[in-house]
FIVEX-18840 format. One line per field, with one value per residue (C-alpha): residue in three letters; x, y, z negated. Coordinates in steps of 0.2 Angstrom, whole numbers, always signed. Layout:
N
rest: c(Ala,...)
xx: c(X,...)
yy: c(Y,...)
zz: c(Z,...)
! end
This chain:
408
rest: c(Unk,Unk,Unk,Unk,Unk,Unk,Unk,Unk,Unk,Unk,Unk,Unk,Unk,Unk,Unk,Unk,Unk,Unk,Unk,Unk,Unk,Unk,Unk,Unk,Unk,Unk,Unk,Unk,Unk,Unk,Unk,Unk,Unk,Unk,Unk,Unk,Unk,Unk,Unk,Unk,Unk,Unk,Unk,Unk,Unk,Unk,Unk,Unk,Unk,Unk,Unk,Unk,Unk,Unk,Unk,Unk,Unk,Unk,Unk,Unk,Unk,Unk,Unk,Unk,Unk,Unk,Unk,Unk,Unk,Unk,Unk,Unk,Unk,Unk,Unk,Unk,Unk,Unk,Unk,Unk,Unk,Unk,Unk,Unk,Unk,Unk,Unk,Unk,Unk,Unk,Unk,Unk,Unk,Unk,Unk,Unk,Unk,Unk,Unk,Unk,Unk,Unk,Unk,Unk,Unk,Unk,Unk,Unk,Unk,Unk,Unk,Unk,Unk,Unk,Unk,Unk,Unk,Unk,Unk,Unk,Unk,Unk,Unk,Unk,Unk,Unk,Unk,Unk,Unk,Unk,Unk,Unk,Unk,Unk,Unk,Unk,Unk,Unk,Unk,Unk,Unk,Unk,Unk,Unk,Unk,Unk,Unk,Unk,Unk,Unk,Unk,Unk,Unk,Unk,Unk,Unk,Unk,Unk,Unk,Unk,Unk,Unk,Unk,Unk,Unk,Unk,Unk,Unk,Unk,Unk,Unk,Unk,Unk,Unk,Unk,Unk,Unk,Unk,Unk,Unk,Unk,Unk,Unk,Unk,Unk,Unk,Unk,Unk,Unk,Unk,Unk,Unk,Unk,Unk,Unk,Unk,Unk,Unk,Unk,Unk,Unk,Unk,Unk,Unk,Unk,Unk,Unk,Unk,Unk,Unk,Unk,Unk,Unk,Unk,Unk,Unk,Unk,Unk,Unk,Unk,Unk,Unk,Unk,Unk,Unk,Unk,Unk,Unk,Unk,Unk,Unk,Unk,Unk,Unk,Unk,Unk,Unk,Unk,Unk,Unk,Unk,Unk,Unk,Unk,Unk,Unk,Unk,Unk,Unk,Unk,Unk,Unk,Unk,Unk,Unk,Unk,Unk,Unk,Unk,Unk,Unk,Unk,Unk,Unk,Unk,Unk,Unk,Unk,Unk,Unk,Unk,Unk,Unk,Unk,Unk,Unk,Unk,Unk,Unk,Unk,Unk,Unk,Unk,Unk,Unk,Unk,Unk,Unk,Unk,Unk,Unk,Unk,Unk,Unk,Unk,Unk,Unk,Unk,Unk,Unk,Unk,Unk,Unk,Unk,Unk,Unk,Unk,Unk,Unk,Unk,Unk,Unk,Unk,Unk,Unk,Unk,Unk,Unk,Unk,Unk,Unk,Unk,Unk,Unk,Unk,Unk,Unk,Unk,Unk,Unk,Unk,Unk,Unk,Unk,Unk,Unk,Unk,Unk,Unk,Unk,Unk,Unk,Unk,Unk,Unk,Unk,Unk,Unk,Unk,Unk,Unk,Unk,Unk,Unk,Unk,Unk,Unk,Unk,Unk,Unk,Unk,Unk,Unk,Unk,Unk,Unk,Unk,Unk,Unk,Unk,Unk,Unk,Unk,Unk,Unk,Unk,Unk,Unk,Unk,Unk,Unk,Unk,Unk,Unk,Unk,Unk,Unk,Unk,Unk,Unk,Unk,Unk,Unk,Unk,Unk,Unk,Unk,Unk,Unk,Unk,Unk,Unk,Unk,Unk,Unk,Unk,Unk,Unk)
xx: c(-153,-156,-140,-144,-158,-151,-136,-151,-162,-146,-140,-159,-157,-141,-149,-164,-154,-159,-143,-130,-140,-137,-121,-116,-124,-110,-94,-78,-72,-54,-44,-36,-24,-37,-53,-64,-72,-88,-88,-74,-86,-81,-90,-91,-90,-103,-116,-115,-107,-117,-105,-117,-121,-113,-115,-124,-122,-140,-152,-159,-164,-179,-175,-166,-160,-139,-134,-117,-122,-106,-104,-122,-117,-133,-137,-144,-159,-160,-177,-165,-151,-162,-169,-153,-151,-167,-162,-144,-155,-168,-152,-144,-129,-118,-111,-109,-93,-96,-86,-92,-93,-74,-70,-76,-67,-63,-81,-91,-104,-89,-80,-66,-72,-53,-36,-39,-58,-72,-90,-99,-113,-106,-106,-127,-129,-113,-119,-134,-128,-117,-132,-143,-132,-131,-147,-148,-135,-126,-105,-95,-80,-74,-61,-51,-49,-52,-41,-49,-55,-75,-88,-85,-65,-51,-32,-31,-37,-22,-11,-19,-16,-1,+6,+2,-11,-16,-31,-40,-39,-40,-21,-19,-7,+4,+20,+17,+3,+13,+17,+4,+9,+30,+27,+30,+18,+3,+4,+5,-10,-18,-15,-23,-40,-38,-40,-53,-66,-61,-59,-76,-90,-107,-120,-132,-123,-109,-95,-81,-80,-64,-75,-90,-88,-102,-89,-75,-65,-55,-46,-33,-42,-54,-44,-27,-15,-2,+1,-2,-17,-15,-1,-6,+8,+5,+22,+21,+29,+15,+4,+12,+15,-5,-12,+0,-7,-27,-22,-11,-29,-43,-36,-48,-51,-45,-35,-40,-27,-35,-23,-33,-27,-13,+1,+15,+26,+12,+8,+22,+16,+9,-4,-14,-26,-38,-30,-45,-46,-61,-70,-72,-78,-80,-64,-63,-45,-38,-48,-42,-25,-29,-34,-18,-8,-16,-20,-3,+2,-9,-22,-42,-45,-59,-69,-74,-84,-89,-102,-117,-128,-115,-106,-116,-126,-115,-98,-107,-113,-95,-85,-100,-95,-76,-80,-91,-80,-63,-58,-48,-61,-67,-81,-88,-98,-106,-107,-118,-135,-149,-167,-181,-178,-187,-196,-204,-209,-213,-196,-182,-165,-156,-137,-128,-116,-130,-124,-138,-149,-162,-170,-191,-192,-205,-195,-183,-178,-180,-164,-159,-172,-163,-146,-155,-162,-144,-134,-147,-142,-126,-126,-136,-125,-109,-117,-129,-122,-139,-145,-159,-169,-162,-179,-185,-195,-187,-192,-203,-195,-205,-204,-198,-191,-191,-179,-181,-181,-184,-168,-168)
yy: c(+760,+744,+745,+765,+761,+749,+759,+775,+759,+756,+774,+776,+760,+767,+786,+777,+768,+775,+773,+780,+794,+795,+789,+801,+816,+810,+819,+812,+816,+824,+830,+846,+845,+842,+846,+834,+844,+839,+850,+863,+864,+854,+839,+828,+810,+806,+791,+772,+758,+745,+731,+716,+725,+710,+697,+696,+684,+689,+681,+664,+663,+655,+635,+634,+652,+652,+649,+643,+636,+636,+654,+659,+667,+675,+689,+700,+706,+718,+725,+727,+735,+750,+753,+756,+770,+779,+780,+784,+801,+804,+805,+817,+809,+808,+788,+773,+762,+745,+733,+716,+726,+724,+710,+694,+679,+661,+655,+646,+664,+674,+683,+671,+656,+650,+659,+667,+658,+671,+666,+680,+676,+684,+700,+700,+709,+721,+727,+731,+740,+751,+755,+759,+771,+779,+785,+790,+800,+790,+789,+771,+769,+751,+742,+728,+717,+714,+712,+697,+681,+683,+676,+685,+685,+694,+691,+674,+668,+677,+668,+651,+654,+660,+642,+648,+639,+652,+658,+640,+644,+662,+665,+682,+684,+675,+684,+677,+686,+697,+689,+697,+710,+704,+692,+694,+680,+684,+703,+697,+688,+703,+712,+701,+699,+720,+718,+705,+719,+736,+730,+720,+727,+732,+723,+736,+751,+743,+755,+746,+750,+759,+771,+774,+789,+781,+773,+786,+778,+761,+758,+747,+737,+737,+740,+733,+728,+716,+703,+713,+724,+741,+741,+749,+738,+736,+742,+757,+749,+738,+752,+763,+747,+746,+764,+764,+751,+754,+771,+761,+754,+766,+783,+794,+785,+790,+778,+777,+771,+756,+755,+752,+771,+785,+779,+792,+782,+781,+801,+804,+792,+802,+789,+789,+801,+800,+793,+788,+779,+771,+778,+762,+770,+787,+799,+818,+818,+806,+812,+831,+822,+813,+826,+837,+822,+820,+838,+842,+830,+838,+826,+823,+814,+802,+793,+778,+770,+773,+768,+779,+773,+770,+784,+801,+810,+825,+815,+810,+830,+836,+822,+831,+847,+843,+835,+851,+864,+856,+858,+843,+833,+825,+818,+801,+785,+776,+760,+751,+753,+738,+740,+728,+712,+718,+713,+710,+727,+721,+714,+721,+712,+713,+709,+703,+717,+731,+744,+742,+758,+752,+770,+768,+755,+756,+747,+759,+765,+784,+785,+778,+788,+805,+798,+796,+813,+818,+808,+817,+835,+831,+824,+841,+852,+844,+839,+855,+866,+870,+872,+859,+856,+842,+833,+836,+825,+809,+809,+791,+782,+768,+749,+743,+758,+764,+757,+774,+791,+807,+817,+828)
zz: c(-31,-41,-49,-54,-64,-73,-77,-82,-91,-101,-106,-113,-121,-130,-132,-140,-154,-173,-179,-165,-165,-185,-184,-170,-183,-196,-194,-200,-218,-219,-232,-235,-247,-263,-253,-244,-229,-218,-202,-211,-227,-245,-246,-263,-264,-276,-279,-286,-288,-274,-276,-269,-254,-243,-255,-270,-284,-294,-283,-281,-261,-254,-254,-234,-236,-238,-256,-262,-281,-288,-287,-287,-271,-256,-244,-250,-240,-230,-239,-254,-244,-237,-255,-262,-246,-249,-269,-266,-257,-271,-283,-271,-268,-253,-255,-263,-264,-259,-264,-255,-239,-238,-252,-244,-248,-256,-252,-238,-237,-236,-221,-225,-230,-229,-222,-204,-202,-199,-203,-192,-202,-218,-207,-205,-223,-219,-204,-208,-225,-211,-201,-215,-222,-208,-205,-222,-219,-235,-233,-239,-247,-246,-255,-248,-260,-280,-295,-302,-297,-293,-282,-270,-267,-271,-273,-280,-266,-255,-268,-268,-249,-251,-261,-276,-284,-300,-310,-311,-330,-330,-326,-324,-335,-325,-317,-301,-298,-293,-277,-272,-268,-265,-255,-236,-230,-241,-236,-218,-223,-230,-217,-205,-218,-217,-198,-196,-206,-200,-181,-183,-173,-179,-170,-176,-167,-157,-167,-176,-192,-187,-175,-187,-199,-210,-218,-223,-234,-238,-255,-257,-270,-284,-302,-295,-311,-312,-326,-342,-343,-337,-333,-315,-307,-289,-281,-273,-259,-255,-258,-245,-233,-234,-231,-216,-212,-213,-203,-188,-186,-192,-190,-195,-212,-227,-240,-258,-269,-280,-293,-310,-317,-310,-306,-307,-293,-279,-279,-266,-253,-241,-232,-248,-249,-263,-281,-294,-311,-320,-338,-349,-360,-354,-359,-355,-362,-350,-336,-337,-337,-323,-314,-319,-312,-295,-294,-296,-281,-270,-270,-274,-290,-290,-304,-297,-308,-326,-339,-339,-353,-367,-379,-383,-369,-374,-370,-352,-351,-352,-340,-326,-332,-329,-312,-307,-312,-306,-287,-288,-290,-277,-286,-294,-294,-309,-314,-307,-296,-293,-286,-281,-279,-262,-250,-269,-274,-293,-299,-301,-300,-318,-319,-334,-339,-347,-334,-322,-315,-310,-303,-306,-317,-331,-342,-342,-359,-364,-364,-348,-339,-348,-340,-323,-322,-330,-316,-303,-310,-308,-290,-286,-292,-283,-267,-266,-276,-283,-303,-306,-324,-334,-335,-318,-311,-301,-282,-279,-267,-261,-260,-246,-241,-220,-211,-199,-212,-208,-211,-226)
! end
């Protein structure tokens, strides 16, 4: 009998869990040709850009909280994290890509602070991104590692692993970058980095990230390129070699080819299922050719990030107009969202690059504020299909946010 109530004490335990029980009302996203489909129904990819999500380099910490001065690298909090859930819902949109929540290397808060050594730690501010998005009922897209050389990691530190001791001086242009993506020890390398976050199990749900549809989708990379500027040259070798990859290992995900633009050579590899390009600045011509290309392959094209405040309102009106009227499309994510710099609800965190929404903050321009209510018309109308005024009213969404929602 003993044994029998422990056994019924622990299944309550597990039924009693906020986030299995939103986790378990996600169904998996899957592709049909160039249609994303929840439960048999076309679903829309669309929110921000959250890259900081596991590891932020805007914030100074309380002194004793972890901090890695050279890089200005922190968690982030968790009050921070759940803001960014409940906005992502007052926007109406349906995810965010994330990029530290797969790129995590190179420094001592990282998931790698060096080749094949985990820091569990670095995992805190991941898992509870997961789990929060979950209950909001808001979908991840996480690339695996970046282009460039940043604070948080990306493929310079697989070369400097690898031998190959670049980018100290900004080498990009270096041919051996390439290496990269040629090289039979780095991609084994990769691959094991790949494993380490996918197979990693949330402490927050006890899902792996391979079992949790709350995160439906990994990209091979953020803007991949190779030694001279776009020219989109990650092999399609290594692409393929990669998706199949991610798939031996999460099944049910799909794969987002990272590739900084369309490359022409990757749209027969089957494993990948999403392409996608960026808009710096914003450019319907090459977007409708981007669409055409990807479309024509049978495949979803994605926007993945974009500026939102620069250029003409109109310019911005008519890339939404593209992305709502074009089936192909599997939607879009700007460029780039911050909040509070919570659990103090009268700052907000300000990066660097100008790009910032920062939803709610009375030091918003006119003009931002029009491009916010203009993002959330557009995030309506794709995720809800439904007509709403260009000036309507922003949702409050308070500070700190609940950690426990009611579903909308």
């Amino acid at each position: 009998m003993m044994k029998l109530a422990l056994f019924l004490l622990s299944v309550a335990g597990t039924l009693a869990s906020p986030l299995r029980q939103g986790a378990a009302k996600l169904s998996p996203v899957i592709r049909n040709g160039t249609t994303l489909l929840v439960d048999g129904k076309a679903w829309k990819m669309v929110g921000p850009n959250v890259y900081w999500l596991g590891l932020d380099e805007n914030v100074t910490p309380p002194a004793g909280e972890p901090f890695y001065a050279p890089t200005k690298a922190s968690y982030p909090t968790k009050e921070r994290i759940t803001e960014v859930m409940a906005t992502v819902q007052a926007l109406g949109g349906t995810m965010i890509r994330g990029h530290t929540l797969g790129v995590s290397t190179g420094n001592p808060l990282s998931v790698w602070p060096e080749a094949r050594v985990v820091n569990e730690q670095a995992f805190d501010s991941i898992d509870w991104a997961v789990y929060q998005a979950g209950v909001y009922g808001i979908r991840l897209l996480v690339p695996l590692v970046d282009n460039y050389d940043y604070y948080h990691g990306g493929k310079y530190n697989f070369l400097r692993w690898g031998g190959f001791d670049l980018n100290k001086n900004r080498d990009e242009n270096n041919p051996l970058v390439q290496q990269f993506y040629t090289n039979s020890t780095i991609i084994d390398l990769f691959k094991d980095y790949i494993k380490t976050i996918i197979t990693h199990r949330n402490q927050y749900t006890n899902l792996t990230f391979a079992e949790d549809p709350t995160i439906f989708a990994y990209e091979t990379g953020n803007e991949l390129l190779g030694p001279t500027w776009g020219d989109m040259n990650s092999p399609a070798d290594w692409v393929q070699e990669i998706a199949q990859y991610v798939k031996s290992i999460a099944p049910q995900k799909l794969v987002v080819d990272g590739t900084y633009g369309i490359n022409k050579t990757h749209l027969n590899i089957e494993e990948v299922d999403i392409f996608s390009d960026h808009m710096y600045p914003v450019n319907t011509t090459k977007l409708q050719e981007d669409i055409g290309l990807v479309e024509a392959a049978g495949r979803p094209f994605f926007a993945g990030e974009y500026d939102w405040v620069g250029g003409d309102t109109a310019n911005l009106q008519s890339m939404f107009k593209i992305i709502e009227e074009s089936p192909a499309v599997a939607g879009d994510t700007f460029w780039s969202q911050f909040g509070h710099n919570a659990p103090d609800c009268a700052n907000y965190v300000y990066h660097s690059d100008g790009l910032s929404l920062q939803y709610g903050n009375p030091r918003n321009t006119p003009n931002q504020n029009s491009r916010i209510q203009l993002i959330r018309k557009h995030f309506i109308a794709m995720s809800q299909g439904k007509e709403i005024a260009p000036d309507e009213a922003l949702p409050a969404v308070p500070c700190p946010a609940p950690t426990s929602p009611s579903r909308r």
